[in-house]
N, C-alpha and C positions, 0 to 999 in steps of 0.2 A: 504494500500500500504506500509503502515511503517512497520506496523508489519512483511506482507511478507516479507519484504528487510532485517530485524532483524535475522528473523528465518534464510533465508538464510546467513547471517552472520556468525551465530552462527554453523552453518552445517557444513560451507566452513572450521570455525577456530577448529572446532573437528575431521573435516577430517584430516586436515594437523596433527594434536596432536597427534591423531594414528598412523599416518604415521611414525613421530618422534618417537613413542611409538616403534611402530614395529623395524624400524633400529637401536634403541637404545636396545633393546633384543637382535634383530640381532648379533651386536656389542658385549654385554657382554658376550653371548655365547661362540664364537670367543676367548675370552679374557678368561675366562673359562677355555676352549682346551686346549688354550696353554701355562696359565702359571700352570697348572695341572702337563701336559707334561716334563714343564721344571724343577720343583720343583722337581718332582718325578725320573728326571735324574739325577739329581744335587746331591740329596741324597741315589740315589743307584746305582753309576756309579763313577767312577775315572777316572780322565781324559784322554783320549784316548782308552776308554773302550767299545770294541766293540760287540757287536750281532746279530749273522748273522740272519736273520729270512727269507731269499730267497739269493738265488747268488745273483738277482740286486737289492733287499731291505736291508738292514743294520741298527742295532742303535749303531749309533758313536757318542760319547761325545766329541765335541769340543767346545771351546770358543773363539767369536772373539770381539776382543777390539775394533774393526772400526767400519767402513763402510761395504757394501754390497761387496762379494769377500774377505774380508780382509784387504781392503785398511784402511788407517789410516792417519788423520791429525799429523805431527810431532809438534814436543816442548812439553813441560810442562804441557800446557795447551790444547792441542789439544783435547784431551778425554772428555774436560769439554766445549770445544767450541763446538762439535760432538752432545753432548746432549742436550745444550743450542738450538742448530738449531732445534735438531729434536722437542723441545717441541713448538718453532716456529711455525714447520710445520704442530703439531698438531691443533692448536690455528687455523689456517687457517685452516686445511682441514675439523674442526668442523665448523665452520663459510661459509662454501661451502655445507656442509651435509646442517645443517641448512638452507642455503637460495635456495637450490632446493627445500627442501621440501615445503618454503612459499612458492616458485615460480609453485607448481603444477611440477616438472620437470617428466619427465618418470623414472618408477620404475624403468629401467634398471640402470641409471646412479646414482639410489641413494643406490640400489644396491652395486656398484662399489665404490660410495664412502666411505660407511659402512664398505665394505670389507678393502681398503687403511687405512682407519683410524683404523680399528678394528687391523691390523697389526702393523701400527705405534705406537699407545698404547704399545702394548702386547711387545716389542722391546724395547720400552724409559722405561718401570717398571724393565728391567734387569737393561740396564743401569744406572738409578736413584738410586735402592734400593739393587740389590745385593752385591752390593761390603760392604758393611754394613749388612747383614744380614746371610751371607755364609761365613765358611771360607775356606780357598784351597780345589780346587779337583785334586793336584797335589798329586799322589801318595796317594791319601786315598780319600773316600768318604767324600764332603762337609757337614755338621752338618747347620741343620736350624735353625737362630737366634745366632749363636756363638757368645762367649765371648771373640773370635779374628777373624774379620772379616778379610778378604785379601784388600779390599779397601777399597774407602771412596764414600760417596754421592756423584754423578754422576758422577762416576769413574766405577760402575761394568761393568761388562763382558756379553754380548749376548750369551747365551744358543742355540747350536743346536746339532741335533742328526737328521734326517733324508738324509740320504746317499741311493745315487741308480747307484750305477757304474754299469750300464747297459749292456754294453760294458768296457770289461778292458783286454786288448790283446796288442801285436804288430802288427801297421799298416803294412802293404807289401810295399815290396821293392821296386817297382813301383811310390807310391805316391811318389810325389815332395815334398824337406824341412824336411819332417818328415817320409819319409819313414824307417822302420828298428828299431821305437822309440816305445815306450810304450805308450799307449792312453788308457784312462779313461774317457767314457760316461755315467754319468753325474755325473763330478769330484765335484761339491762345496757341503757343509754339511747344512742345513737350518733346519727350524725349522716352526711352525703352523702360525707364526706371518708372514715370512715371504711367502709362500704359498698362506694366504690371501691375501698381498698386490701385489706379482703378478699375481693373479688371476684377481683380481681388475683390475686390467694396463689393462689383455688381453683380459677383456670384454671391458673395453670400447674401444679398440684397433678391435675387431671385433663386433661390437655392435655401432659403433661410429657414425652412422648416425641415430640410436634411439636414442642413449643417446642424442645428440645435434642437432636433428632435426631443420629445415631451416625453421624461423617463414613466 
């Protein structure tokens, strides 16, 4: 009886390992893609530097020093409180991957977590290491490893380039507020990192009663 109960132990805590195994590839792939993606613009792109590759596909090099949108914490210190958080929120949402995985959860939510965290990484390695390792993409292609970076440790800049103004017309004169204005579908510039973390959101957002099924 002991033995059986052993073996089953043993099964249960390789199953889970795998499991970790699997979303930890999962993960690194992820990470992979995107900072491949972002290296590779950084050093052959100048800021604002565009290619069209469909009317609603684009590669746009922009940088944003915030948040999601472009928002930005003000003062001195706001760029280094920005990144202090997000390594925060790494710390947790590895400690959430992790304990679904003890906990047996369903593959979809670890899934989803993999993806969040696989983006949050890939996002806090601009932030922490670029500014130190790149120098300006202002008006020249940035050089990898320069001997005059443009910032400092957990001061860089988030890398994006995937643009899809889908729509970029004047609304009619009709619409209320904005009619007679210019409109651009889908105005903001992102990048691999960030793609997986809303991906993430929008399974467990449609998936949300597998992912946290009602014990």
């Amino acid at each position: 009886m002991k033995s059986q109960f052993n073996k089953k132990t043993i099964f249960v805590f390789q199953t889970k390992l795998m499991s970790l195994k699997k979303a930890s590839l999962f993960i690194l792939i992820i990470l992979v893609i995107d900072q491949v993606s972002k290296i590779y613009i950084k050093t052959h792109f100048m800021l604002g530097e565009e290619v069209r590759v469909f009317d609603w596909f684009r590669i746009l090099f922009v940088e944003n020093d915030g948040m999601a949108w472009g928002a930005e914490i003000p003062g001195a210190y706001g760029k280094i409180l920005l990144t202090s958080f997000r390594i925060i929120a790494i710390g947790l949402i590895s400690y959430w991957l992790w304990d679904s995985v003890k906990k047996n959860s369903p593959k979809i939510l670890i899934i989803c977590q993999s993806l969040i965290l696989a983006g949050a990484i890939g996002n806090i390695i601009d932030s922490v290491f670029y500014g130190v390792i790149f120098d300006s993409s202002l008006g020249q292609v940035a050089t990898l490893f320069a001997e005059e970076p443009y910032g400092q440790l957990l001061k860089g800049k988030v890398v994006d380039m995937l643009y899809f103004p889908i729509y970029n017309g004047i609304l009619p004169e009709w619409i209320p507020i904005w009619g007679g204005e210019r409109f651009v579908f889908f105005e903001p510039v992102f990048n691999i990192a960030d793609t997986a973390i809303s991906t993430g959101f929008g399974l467990l957002l449609v998936f949300n009663k597998k992912a946290f099924p009602k014990k």
